[in-house]
C-alpha positions in Angstrom: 0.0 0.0 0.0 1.4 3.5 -0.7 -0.4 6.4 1.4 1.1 9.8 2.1 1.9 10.3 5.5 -0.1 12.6 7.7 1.7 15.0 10.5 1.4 13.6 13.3 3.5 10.6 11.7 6.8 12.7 10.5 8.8 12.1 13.9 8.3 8.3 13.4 8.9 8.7 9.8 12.3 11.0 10.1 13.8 8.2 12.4 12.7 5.5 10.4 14.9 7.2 7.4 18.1 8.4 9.7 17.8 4.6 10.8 17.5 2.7 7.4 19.5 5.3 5.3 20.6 7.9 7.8 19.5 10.9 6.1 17.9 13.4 7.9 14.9 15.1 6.6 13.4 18.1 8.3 9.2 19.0 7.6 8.7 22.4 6.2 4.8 23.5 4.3 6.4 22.3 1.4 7.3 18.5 2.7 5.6 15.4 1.3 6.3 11.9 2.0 4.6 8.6 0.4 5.4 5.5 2.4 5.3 2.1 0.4 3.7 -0.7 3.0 3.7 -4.5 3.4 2.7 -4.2 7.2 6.1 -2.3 7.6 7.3 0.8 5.7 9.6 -0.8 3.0 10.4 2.5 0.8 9.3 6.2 0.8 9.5 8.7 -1.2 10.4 12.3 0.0 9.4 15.5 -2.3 8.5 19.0 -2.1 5.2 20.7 -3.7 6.1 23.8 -4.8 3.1 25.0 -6.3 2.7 23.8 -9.6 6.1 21.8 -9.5 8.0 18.5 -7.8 11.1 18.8 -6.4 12.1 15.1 -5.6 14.3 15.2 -2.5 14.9 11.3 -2.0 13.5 7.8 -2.7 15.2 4.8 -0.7 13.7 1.6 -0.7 15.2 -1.1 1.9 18.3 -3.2 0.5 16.4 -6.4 0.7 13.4 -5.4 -0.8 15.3 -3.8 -3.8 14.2 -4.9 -7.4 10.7 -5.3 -6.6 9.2 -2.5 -8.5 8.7 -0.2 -5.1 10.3 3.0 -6.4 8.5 2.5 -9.7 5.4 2.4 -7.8 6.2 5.4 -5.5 6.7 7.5 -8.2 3.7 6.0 -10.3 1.6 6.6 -7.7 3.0 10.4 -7.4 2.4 11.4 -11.0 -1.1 9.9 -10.6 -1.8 11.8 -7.3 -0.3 15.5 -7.9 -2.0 16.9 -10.7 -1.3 20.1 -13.4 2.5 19.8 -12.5 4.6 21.5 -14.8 7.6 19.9 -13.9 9.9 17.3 -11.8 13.1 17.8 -10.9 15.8 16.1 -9.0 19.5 15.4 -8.7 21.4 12.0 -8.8 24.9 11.1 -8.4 26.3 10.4 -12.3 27.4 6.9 -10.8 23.9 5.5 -9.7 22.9 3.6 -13.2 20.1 2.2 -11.7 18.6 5.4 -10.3 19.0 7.0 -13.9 17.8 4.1 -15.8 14.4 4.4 -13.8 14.3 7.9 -14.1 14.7 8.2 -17.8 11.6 5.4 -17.8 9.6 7.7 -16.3 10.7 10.4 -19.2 13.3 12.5 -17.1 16.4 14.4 -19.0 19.3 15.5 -17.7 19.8 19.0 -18.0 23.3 19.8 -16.8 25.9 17.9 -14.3 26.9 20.1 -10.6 29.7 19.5 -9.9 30.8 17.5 -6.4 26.6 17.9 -5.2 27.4 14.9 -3.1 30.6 15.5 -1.8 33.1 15.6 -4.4 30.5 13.0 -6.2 29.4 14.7 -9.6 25.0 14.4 -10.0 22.6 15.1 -12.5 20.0 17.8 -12.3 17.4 15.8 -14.3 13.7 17.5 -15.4 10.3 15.5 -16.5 8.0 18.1 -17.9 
């Protein structure tokens, strides 16, 4: 099941990620998160809503639970949800193949490479219009 996750929840939510793939997220009126659930969280999906555009902050889906289709489904399941979007972007490290493959399946270009975004690890600033 994927859900969004409603406020009272982001404490839980925050440590669940610093836990699994210790990165801290901190809530601001632009936050979202989709949880995907098979009576635990197994992946999320963490992006802001900036009016009539997606800034996609992070996707993690557990190690073991990998290759199942989960961050397919997250971000299905955002494009479905969040309607008149203009556009999607996000960053990537150049060196995650997998991450850019799925991207580019769901019609993301890269735009331009910033150099050392995750220290002194080269990423992609990639748009889906």
């Amino acid at each position: 099941m994927i859900r969004k996750i409603n406020d009272t929840e982001f404490d839980k939510i925050a440590i669940w990620v610093k836990n699994n793939f210790n990165y801290t997220i901190t809530n601001h009126p632009f936050f979202n998160i989709l949880v995907f659930e098979d009576n635990d969280i197994l992946g999320f999906l963490a992006y802001n809503l900036i009016y009539d555009r997606i800034e996609i902050e992070y996707i993690g889906v557990l190690p073991s639970y990998q290759n199942n289709h989960i961050a397919s489904k997250l971000l299905t399941y955002l494009f479905n949800q969040e309607k008149n979007i203009k556009n999607t972007t996000l960053e990537v490290a150049i060196d995650n193949k997998k991450a850019i493959s799925l991207y580019k399946k769901f019609g993301f270009l890269v735009v331009t490479v910033k150099k050392n975004y995750y220290q002194n690890i080269d990423a992609y600033y990639m748009i889906r219009k």
